[in-house]
C-alpha positions in Angstrom: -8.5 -4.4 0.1 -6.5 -6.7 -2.5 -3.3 -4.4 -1.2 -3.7 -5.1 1.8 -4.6 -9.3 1.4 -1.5 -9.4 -0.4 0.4 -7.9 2.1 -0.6 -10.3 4.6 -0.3 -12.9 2.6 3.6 -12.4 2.0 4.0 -11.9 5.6 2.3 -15.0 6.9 4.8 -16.8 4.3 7.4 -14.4 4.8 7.5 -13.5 0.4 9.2 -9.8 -0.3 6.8 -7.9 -2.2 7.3 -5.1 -4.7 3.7 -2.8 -5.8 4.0 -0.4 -8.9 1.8 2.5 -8.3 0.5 4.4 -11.3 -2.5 6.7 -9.6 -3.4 10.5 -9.4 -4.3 10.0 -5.6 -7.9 9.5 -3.7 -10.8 11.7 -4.7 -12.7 13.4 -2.8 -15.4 11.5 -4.0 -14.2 8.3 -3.0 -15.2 8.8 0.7 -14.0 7.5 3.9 -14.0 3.9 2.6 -11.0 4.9 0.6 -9.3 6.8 3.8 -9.8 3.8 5.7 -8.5 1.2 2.7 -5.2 3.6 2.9 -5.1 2.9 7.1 -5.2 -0.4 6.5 -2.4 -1.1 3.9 -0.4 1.6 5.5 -1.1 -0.6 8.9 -0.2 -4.1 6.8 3.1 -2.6 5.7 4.2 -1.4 9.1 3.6 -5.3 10.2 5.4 -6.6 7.8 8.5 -4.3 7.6 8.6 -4.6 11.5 7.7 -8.4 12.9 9.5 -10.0 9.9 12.0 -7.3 8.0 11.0 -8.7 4.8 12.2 -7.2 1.5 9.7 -4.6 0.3 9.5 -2.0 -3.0 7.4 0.4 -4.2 7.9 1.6 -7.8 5.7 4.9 -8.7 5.4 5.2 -12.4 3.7 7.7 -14.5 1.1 9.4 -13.9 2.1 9.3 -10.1 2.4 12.5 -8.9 2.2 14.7 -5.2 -1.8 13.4 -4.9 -0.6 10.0 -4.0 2.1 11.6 -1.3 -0.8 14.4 -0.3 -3.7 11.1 0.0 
């Protein structure tokens, strides 16, 4: 959810952003609130990449592996 506020944010005051990503991926346990949290911030990037073509970066670090490309 913060992902996803902040993404907003920046696009309502058109800010680049840049995440760093250190995570394994979603559990299994986590549920469908955590597949939906991913719809939403995957949803929040796609607006502000394509109403405002603002500078974005994503910076995986350790221990990032496949899980996060797989979630």
């Amino acid at each position: 959810e913060k992902i996803t506020r902040l993404i907003e944010y920046a696009t309502n005051r058109s800010l680049p952003v840049i995440i760093a990503c250190a995570s394994g991926g979603a559990r299994m346990q986590e549920g469908s609130l955590s597949l939906m949290q991913m719809a939403k911030i995957s949803s929040a990037s796609y607006n502000y990449q394509s109403n405002k073509k603002l500078f974005y970066v994503s910076i995986l670090t350790s221990p990032t592996t496949g899980g996060v490309t797989a979630s």
